[in-house]
N, C-alpha and C positions, 0 to 999 in steps of 0.2 A: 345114273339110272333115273334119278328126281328129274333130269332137263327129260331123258328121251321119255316118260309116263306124261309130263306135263307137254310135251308137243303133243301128242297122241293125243292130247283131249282138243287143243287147239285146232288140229286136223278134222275134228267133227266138226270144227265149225265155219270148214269150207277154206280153211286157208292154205296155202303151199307146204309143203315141206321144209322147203329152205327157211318161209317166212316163221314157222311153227317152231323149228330149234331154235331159229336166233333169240325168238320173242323168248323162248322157256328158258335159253340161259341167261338175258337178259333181266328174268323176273327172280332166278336162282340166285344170280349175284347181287341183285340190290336187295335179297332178303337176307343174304350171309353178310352184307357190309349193316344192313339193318340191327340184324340181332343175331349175328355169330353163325360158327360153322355148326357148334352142338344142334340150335334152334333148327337148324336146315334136316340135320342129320336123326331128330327126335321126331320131326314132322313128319320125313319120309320114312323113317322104323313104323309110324303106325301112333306110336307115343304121346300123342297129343294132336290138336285138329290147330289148323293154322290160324284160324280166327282167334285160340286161345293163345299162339304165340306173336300173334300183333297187338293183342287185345282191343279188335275192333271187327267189325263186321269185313265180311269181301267185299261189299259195297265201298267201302271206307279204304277197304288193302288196295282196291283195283286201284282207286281214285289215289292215292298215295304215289303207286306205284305209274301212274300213268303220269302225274307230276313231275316225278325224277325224270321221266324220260323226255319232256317238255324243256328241261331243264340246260339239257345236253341240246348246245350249238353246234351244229356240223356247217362247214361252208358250202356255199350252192354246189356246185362241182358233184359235192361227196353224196348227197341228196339225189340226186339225179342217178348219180352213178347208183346208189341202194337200192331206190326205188325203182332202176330197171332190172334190178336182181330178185326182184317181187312180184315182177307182176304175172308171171307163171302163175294160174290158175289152180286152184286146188286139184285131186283128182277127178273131184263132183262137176269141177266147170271145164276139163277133156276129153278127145274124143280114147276111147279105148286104152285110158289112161297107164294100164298094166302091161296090156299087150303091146303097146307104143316102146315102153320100157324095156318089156321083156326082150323085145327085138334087137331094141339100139346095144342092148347090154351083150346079147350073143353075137352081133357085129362088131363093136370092140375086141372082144377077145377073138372073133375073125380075122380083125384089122391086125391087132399084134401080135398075132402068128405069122402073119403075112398071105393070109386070104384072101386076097382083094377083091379076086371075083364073089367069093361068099360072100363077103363084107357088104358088097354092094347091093348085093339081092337083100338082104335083111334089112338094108337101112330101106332101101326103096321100098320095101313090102312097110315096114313103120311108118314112110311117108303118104303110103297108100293110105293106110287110116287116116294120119292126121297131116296133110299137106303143109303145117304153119308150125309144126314142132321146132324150135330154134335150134336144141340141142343135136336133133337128131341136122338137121338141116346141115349146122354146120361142124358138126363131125364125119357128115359124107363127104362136104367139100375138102373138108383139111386132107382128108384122107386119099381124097384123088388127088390133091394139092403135092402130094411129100411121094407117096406110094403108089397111086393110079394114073390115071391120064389127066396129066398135068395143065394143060391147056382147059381142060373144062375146071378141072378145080381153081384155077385163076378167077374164071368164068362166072364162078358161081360166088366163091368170096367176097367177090367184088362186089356183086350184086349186094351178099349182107349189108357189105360195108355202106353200100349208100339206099338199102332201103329204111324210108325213114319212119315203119313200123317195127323195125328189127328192134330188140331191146337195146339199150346200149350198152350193156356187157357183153351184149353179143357182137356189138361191131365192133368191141375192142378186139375182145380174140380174135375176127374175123383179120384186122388190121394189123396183130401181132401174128397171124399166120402170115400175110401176106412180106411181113418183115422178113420173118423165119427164109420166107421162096427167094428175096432177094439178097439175105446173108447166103442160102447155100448157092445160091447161083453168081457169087462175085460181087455183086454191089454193097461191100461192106459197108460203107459210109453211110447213104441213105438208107440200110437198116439202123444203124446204130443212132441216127438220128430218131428214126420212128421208133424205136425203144423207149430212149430216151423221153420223147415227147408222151407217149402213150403212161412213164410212170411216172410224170408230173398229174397226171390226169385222173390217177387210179389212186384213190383213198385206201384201197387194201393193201396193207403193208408188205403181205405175201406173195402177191401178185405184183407189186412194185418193184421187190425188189429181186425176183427171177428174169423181169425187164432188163434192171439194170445189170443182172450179170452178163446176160445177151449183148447189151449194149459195150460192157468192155471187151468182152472177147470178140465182137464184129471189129473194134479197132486194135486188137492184140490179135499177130500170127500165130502164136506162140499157141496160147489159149481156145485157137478160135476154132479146131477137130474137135478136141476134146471138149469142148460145152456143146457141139452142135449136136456130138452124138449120145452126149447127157440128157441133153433136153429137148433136142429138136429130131433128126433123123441121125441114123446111121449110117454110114458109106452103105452103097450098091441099094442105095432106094429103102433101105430097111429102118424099122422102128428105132424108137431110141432105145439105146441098149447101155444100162448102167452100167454091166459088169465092163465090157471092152471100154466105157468112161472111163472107169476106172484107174486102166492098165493105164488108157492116153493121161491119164491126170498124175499118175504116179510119178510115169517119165517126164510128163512138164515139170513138174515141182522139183524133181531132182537136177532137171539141166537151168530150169531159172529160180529155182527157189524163190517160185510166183506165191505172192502171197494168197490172191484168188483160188491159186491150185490148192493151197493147204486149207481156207475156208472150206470148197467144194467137198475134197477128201476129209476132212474132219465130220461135217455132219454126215457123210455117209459112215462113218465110223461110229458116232453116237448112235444115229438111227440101228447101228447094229449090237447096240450094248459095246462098244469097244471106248469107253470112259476115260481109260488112261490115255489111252492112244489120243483120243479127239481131244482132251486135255491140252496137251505140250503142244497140239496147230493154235487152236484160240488164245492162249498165254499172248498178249501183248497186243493181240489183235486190235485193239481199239482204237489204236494211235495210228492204228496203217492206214496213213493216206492216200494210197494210191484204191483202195476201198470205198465204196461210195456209203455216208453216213449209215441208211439202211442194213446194210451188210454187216456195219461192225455194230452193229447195236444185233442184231443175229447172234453173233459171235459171240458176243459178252452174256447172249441168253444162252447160248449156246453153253455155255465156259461154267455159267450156273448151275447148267443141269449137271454137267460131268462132275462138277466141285459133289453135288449133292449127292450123285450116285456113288465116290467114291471117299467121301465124309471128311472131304479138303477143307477142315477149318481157315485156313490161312489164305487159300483162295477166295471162299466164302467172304472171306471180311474184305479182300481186296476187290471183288463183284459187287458188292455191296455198299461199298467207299464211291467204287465208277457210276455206280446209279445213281448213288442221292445229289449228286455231286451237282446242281445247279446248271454249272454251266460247259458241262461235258459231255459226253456223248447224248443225252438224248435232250440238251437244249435245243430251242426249236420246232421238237415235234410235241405230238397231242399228248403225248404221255401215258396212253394207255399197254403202250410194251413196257415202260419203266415200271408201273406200277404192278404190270402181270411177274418181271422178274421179281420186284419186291417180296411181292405175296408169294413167289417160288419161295425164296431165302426164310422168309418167315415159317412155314411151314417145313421147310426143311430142318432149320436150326432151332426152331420153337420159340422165336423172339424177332 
């Protein structure tokens, strides 16, 4: 509640949304690593003004606070890649900011119903207002891309892809949809290259690493129904459809005992409160190699939450061992998923 009241104030002052959470959780966590979780938790009760728990002016906190962030080196790549995730205008500098919104969000749910005709009148009336919306832009295209007439959505994709005012978030997606068209259309290879390539390129962990599942199921038979209609489309043109994943993931796992298949099905297990269950897939996950680093560093967050939810002492200490562990699973990377699982364990076990 402290991040979404502290964006809220940030949005007055003409910034994005997106750019408004990140900054507010940004400033929440370097005050909880500053001066604790209570300090955070007394401030937003009411209990004290923040000036008295830094004991210095906001003049003094900002500047502090803008420091740390000064502090943190990201590589060009990752820079480039944030900064086109920002530069979306606030609602003060769009045109019909709401209504823009209002629309693309009742065309989605067109779209996933399998409205296509609706879907289309909605986005195009969105784009009536605002011609240069990205979002909306390239959720028509994806949409005719998978579900409508497929020839203009190539069309149009493609355009993102090489217009060199599109954000470049936006031509990522536009260029993982165009993967998505050539894994369903047979050309597994050069999708799983463009996957591959796209989450060398992508600093977002989350988005990296749903690339790289795409990227082994384009070269797994086995795997490669079942993640398409997890994530990308369904047989007969239709959305992606979790639950029939589901089914397809159950029977992969059972005739190859795919390690991928029990990652996939495990977190749809946790995300459903099913603890125990998602439990006994992540168990050892770390070591599976045939996993790309990403995935199993997932898995072992994954493996923490479940230990947490179901008060697995002995798991705990084993998640716990794998993370500090220098030169195991998360050597290599920036470190801030090791440090996010830490702070899970910590607050879980109180130490």
């Amino acid at each position: 509640m402290a991040v979404r009241h502290f964006a809220a104030c940030c949005r007055q002052f003409g910034q994005s949304a997106q750019k408004s959470y990140t900054l507010a959780g940004a400033f929440i966590r370097w005050m909880m690593t500053e001066k604790g979780v209570p300090a955070v938790r007394a401030w937003y009760a009411g209990n004290t003004d923040i000036e008295t728990v830094f004991g210095m002016s906001w003049s003094k906190i900002d500047e502090a606070f803008r420091a740390s962030l000064d502090a943190v080196v990201l590589p060009p790549a990752a820079e480039a890649y944030v900064a086109s995730k920002f530069e979306r205008p606030s609602v003060f500098g769009r045109k019909c900011p709401h209504e823009v919104d209002g629309l693309k969000k009742t065309a989605d749910t067109c779209r996933d119903g399998h409205q296509i005709a609706r879907a289309r009148l909605l986005y195009d009336e969105a784009l009536r207002l605002d011609e240069t919306e990205p979002s909306v832009l390239l959720a028509r295209s994806v949409m005719e891309l998978r579900q409508g007439d497929t020839e203009r959505g190539r069309r149009e994709v493609r355009a993102i892809v090489s217009d060199d005012k599109a954000p470049l978030a936006a031509k990522h997606k536009a260029t993982d949809a165009l993967a998505d068209d050539e894994l369903l259309s047979g050309d597994t290879e050069h999708a799983a290259a463009t996957y591959a390539e796209l989450a060398e390129k992508t600093p977002d962990e989350d988005v990296a690493r749903t690339l790289e599942v795409k990227a082994l199921a384009a070269r797994d038979e086995d795997a490669r129904v079942a993640v398409t209609t997890l994530l990308i489309s369904a047989p007969s043109k239709r959305p992606a459809d979790p639950m029939l994943a589901a089914a397809m993931m159950g029977e992969w796992e059972g005739r190859t005992q795919s390690k991928l298949a029990a990652y996939l099905i495990g977190k749809t297990e946790a995300a459903h409160g099913y603890y125990a269950e998602a439990a006994k897939r992540f168990e050892g996950m770390e070591s599976a190699t045939e996993l790309t680093p990403r995935i199993r560093r997932e898995a072992l967050r994954q493996r923490a939450v479940a230990a947490c939810a179901l008060g697995d002492a002995a798991s705990l200490a084993t998640v716990r061992a794998l993370a500090e562990d220098p030169s195991g699973i998360y050597a290599g990377s920036a470190g801030g998923r090791r440090d996010g699982v830490l702070r899970l364990l910590r607050r879980c076990t109180g130490r």
